[in-house]
Residue frames as qw, qx, qy, qz and C-alpha x, y, z in Angstrom:
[[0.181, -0.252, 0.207, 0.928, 13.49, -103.84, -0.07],
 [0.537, 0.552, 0.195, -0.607, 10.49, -101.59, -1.63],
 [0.614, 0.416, 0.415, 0.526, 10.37, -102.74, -5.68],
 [0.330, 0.928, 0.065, 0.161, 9.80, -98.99, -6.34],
 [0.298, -0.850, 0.412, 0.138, 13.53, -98.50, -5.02],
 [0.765, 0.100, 0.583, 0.254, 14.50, -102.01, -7.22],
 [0.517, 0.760, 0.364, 0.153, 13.48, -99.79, -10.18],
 [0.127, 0.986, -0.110, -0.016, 15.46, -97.10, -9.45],
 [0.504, -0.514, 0.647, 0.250, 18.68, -99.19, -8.45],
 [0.622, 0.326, 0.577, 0.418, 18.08, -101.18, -11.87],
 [0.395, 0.906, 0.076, 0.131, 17.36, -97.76, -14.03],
 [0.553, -0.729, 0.327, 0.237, 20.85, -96.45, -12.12],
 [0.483, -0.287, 0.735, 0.380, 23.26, -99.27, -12.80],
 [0.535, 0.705, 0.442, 0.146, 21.38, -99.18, -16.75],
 [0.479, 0.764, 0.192, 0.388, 22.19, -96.12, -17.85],
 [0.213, -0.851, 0.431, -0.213, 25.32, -94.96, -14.84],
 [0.930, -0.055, -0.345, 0.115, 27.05, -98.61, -15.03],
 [0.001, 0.908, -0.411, 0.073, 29.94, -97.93, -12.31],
 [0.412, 0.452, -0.767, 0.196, 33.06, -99.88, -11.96],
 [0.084, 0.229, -0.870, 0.429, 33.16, -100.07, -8.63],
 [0.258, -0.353, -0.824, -0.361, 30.69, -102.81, -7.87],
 [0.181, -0.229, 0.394, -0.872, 27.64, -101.30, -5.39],
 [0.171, -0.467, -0.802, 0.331, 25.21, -103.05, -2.42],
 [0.359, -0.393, -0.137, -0.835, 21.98, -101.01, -2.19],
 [0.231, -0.222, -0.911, 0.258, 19.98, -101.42, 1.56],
 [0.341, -0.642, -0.337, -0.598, 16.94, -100.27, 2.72],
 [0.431, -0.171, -0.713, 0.527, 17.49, -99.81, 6.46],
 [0.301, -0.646, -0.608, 0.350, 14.84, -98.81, 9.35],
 [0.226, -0.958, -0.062, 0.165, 16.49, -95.49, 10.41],
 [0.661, 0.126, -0.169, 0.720, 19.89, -93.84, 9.89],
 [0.445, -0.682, -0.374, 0.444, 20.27, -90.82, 12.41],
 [0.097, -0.651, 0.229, 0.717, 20.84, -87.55, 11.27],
 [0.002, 0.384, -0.708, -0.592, 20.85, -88.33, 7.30],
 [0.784, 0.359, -0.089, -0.499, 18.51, -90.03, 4.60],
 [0.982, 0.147, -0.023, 0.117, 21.44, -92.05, 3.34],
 [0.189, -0.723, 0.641, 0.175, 25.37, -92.63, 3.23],
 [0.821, 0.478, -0.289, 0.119, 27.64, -94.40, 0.93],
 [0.700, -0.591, 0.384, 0.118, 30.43, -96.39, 2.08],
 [0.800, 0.539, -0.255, 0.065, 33.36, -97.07, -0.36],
 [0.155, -0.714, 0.678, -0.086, 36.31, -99.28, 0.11],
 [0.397, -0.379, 0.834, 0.049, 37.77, -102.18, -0.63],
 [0.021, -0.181, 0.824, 0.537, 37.10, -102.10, -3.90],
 [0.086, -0.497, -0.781, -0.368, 33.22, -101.91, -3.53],
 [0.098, -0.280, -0.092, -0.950, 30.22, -99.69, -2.68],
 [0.204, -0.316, -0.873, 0.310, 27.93, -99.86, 0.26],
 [0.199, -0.369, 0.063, -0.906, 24.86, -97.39, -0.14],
 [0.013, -0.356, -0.733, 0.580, 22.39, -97.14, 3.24],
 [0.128, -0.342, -0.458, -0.810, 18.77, -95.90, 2.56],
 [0.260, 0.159, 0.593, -0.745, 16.47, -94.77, 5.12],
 [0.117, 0.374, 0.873, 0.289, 13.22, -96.04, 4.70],
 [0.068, 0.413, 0.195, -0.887, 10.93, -92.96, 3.46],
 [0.559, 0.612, 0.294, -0.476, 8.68, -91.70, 0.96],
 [0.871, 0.300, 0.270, 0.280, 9.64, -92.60, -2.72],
 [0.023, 0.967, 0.196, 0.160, 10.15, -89.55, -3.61],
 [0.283, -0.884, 0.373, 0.004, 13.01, -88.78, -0.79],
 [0.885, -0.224, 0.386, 0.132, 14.19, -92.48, -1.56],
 [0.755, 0.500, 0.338, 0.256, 14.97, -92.24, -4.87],
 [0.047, 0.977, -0.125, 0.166, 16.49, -88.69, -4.44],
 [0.434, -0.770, 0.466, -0.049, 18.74, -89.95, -2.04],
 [0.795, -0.018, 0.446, 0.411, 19.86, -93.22, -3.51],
 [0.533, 0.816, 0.170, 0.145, 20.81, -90.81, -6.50],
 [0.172, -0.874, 0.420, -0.173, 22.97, -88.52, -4.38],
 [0.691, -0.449, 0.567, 0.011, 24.34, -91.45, -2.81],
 [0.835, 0.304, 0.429, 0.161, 24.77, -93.62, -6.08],
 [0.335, 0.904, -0.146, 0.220, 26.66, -89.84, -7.51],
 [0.385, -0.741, 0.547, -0.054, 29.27, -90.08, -4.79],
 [0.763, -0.292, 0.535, 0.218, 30.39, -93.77, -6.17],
 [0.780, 0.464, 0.232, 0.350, 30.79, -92.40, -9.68],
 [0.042, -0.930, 0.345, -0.122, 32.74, -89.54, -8.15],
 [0.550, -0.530, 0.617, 0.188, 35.29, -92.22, -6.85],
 [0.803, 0.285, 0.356, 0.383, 35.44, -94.27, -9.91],
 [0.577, 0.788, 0.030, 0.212, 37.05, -90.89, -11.65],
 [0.743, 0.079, -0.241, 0.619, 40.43, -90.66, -11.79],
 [0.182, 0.586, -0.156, 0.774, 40.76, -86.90, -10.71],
 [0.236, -0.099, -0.754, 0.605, 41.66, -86.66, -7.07],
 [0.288, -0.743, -0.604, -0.022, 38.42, -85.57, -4.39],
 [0.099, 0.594, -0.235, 0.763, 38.73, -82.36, -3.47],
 [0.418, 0.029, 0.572, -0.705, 35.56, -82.93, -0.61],
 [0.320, 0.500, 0.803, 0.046, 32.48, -85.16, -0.88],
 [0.382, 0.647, 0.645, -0.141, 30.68, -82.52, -2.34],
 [0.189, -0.509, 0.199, 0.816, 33.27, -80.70, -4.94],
 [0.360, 0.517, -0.111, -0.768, 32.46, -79.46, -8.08],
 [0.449, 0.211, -0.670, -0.552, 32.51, -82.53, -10.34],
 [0.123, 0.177, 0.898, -0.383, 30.54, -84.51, -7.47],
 [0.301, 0.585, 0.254, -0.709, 27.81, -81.56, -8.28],
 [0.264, 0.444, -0.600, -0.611, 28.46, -82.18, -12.22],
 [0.129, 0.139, -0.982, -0.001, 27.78, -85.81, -11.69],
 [0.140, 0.329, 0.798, -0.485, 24.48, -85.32, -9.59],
 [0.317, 0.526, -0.011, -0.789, 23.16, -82.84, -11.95],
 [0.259, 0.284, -0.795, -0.469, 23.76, -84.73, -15.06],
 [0.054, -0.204, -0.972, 0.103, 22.17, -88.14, -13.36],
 [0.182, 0.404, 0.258, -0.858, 19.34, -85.54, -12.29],
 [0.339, 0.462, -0.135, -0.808, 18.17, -84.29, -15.37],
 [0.287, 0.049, -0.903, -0.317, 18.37, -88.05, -17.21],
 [0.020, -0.278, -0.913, 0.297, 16.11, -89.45, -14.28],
 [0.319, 0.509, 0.410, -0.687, 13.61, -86.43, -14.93],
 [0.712, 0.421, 0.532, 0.181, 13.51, -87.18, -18.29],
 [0.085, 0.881, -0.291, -0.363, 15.52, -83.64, -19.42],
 [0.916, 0.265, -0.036, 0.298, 17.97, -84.20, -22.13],
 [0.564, -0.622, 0.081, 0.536, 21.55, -83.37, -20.07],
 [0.575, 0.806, -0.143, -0.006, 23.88, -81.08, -21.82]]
């Protein structure tokens, strides 16, 4: 696994600890998609195409938003409903160094 993708998986789980517990890979190719998050059985499988940092880090975000969307109690509406978007933003604006409101 790159370190510069270590860094971000360690900043993450720092300052977004989630419940459910989560596997970060770095894999080859993934068809159609940057990354994808698997959840179930009580843990979190994210998939990372292997790309520029840049797209990496973006995407393990997105992907790393979708497992603190399941940890919250309030049902899913769709992967990508409004507090999915609340969640990504927020994580966003910390990682760019903004101060969220």
């Amino acid at each position: 696994m790159p370190t510069d993708i270590k860094r971000t998986i360690r900043w993450l789980r720092k300052h977004f600890k989630p419940r459910t517990p989560v596997v970060v890979r770095v894999v080859d190719t993934l068809p159609g998609c940057h990354g994808i998050c698997y959840i179930g059985d009580g843990r979190a499988l994210i998939r990372i195409a292997r790309a520029t940092k840049a797209v990496m880090d973006d995407t393990l975000i997105e992907e790393f938003a979708h497992v603190l969307r399941h940890d919250c109690p309030l049902p899913i509406i769709n992967d990508h409903d409004a507090i999915f978007w609340s969640i990504y933003g927020y994580i966003q604006a910390k990682w760019r160094g903004e101060e969220p409101s």
